[in-house]
N, C-alpha and C positions, 0 to 999 in steps of 0.2 A: 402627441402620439403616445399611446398606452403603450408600455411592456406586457407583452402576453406570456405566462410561463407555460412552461408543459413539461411531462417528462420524457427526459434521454430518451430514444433509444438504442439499441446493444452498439448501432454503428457512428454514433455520435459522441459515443464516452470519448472516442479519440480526437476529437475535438478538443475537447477543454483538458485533455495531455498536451493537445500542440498549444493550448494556451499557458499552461502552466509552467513548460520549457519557454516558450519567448518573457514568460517573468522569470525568467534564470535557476528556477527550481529546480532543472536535472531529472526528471520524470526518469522512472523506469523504460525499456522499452517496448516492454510486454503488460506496461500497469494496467490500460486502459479495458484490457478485458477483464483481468482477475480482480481490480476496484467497482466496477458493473457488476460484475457475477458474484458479487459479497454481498449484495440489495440493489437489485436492477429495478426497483420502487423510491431507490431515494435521490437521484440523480435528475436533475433540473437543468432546463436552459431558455433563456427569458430571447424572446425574440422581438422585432421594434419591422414591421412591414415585412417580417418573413427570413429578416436578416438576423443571424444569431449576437446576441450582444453581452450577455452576461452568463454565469452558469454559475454551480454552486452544489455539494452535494451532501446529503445528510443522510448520512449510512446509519439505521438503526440495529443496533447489538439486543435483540428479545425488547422487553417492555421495560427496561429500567436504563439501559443507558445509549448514548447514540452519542455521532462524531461529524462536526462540520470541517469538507474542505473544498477546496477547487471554487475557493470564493474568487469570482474573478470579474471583472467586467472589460470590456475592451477600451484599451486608451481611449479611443477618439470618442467614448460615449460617456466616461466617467464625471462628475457634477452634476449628473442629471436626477437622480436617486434611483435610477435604476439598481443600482447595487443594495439598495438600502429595501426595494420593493422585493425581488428575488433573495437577500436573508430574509426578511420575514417570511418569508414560503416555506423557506428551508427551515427553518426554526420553528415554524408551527406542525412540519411532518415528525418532528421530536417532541410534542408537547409531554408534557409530563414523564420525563426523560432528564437524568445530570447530562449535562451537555459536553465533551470535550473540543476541542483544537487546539490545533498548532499556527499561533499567528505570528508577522512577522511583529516585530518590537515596535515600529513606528504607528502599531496599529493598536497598539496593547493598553492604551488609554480610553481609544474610543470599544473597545471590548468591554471593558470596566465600567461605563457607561449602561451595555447592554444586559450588562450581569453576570460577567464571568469574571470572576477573580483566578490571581495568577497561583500558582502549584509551583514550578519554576521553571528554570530557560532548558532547553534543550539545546546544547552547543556542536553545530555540524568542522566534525574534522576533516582534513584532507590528507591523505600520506601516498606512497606510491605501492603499490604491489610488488612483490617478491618475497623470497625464501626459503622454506622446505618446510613441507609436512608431516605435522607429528606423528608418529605411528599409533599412538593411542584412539587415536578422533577415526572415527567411523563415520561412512555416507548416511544420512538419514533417513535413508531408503529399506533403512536393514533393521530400524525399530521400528515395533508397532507402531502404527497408527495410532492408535488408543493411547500409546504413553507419550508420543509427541500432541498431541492434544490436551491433556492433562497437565503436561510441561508447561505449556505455550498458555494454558488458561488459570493458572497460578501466577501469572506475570499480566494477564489480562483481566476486563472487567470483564469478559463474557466468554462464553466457547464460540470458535469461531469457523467449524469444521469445513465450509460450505471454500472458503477463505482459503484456509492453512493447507489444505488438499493441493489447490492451486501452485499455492505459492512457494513449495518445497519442492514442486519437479518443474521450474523454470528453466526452458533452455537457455544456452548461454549462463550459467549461474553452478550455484552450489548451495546442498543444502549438506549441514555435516553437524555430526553431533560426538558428546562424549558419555561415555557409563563410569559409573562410580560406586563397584560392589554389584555388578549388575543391576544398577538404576539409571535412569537420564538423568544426569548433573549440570547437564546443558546444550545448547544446540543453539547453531548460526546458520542464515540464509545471505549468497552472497548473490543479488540481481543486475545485470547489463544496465546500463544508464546509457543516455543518450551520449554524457560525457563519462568514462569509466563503467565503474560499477558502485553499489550501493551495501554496506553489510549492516541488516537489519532485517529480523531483530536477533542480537544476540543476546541472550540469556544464557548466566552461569551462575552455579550454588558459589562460587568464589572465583577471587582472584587470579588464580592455578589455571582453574578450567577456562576461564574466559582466555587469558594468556594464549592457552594452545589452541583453541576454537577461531581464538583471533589470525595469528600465525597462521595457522593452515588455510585457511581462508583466504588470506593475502599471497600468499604462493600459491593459490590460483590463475593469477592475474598478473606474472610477473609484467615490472614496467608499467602499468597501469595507472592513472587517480584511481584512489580507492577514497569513498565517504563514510564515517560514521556519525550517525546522529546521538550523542550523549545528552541526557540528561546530568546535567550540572551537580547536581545535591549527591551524584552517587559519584565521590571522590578519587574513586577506584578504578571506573571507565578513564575519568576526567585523565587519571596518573599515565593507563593504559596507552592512550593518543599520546602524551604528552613521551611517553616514554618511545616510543615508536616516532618521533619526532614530525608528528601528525600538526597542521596549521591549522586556527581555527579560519573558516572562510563566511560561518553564516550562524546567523540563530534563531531562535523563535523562541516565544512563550505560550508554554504549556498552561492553559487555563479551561476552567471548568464552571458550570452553574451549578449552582447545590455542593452539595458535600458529597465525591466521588469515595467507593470503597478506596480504602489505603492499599496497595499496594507495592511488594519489595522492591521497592526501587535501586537498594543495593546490590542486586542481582540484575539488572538490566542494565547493559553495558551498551545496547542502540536498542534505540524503537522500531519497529516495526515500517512504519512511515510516517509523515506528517500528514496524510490524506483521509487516512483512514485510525490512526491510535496506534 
């Protein structure tokens, strides 16, 4: 029997949310729309007699870079290559495109295979919510648009307005930021999770900002799990968790094909997601 792909559509993205939580990922619980409506063109799901079996999505950022996630196939169907027929799908709607994801470790060889070389791990912490909120940290509802965008696309490979619109007025959540000299210094989004909540992405010019972005962020959610996804190489999130007496519970590797623009990775203290970059 052929796998037939086709793409999503708007009311299927939730689909491969509920698949990405039974692989213990901890989805958002509002992702399934605002990862859709970021490119409702790159969203795939491979069907076997009408029955959904795999999916997978390949979000392109303009003409130069794009992001594979929600590689999934369902237990009882995986050996079959269906997984391997639906990446090439996905992977051919990025063609001439650097590629990113976020994979787990045990998979991070056979990516290297495919052609993506690793960048480094991104290590998920877990700590609990509470605290108090600093007075300095403003809602991020009270800056421009324009300069949270600006912000958020100095830490990205693309502008992502369609995206970041979304995803700062998430209910259940918090989106908050800080000024420095009347500038954005930095700015945190904290989203509802199936389990907890999620903070990502925080971005801060330093240690200082991040610190209180983080804190007030966390006394959101007194009592809570709260996740942050660190990238490793930025020693200063790593400290951040570490200091906050945060457990690492999970990781991936951050890899790419081609040579992705560099950027400051010491100012990104969590990503954004693993689904989308």
């Amino acid at each position: 029997m052929a796998l037939q792909i086709r793409r999503m559509t708007g009311s299927e993205a939730a689909l491969a949310v509920d698949w990405a939580a039974r692989e213990g990922w901890n989805p958002g619980i509002h992702d399934a729309d605002y990862f859709y409506n970021t490119d409702p063109g790159g969203f795939f799901i491979g069907e076997l007699e009408g029955e959904p079996v795999a999916c997978i999505s390949a979000v392109a950022y303009g003409s130069v870079y794009g992001f594979i996630g929600f590689y999934i196939v369902k237990p009882d169907f995986r050996g079959r290559r269906f997984g391997l027929k639906i990446w090439i799908h996905g992977m051919n709607r990025l063609k001439g495109r650097v590629i990113g994801l976020d994979g787990v470790v045990a998979q991070q060889e056979n990516y290297k295979k495919l052609g993506f070389k690793l960048a480094y791990r991104n290590i998920r912490f877990r700590g609990t919510g509470g605290g108090s909120r600093d007075r300095g940290i403003l809602n991020l509802a009270d800056v421009p648009f324009t300069e949270v965008l600006a912000y958020d696309s100095a830490h990205f490979f693309a502008q992502r307005p369609a995206f970041l619109r979304q995803w700062i007025i998430q209910p259940e959540g918090a989106a908050l930021g800080y000024l420095k000299e009347g500038r954005l210094a930095g700015f945190g989004v904290l989203r509802a999770c199936l389990e907890g909540y999620k903070i990502g992405p925080l971005f801060a010019d330093d240690p200082d900002v991040a610190e209180r972005l983080f804190g007030t962020l966390m006394a959101q959610c007194p009592g809570e799990p709260v996740f942050l996804d660190v990238p490793e190489v930025n020693t200063a999130a790593v400290e951040l968790a570490q200091r906050h007496n945060m457990q690492v519970v999970f990781e991936t590797a951050r890899m790419y094909t081609g040579k992705p623009a560099e950027l400051p990775v010491w100012r990104i203290y969590s990503v954004t997601s693993f689904e989308l970059g």
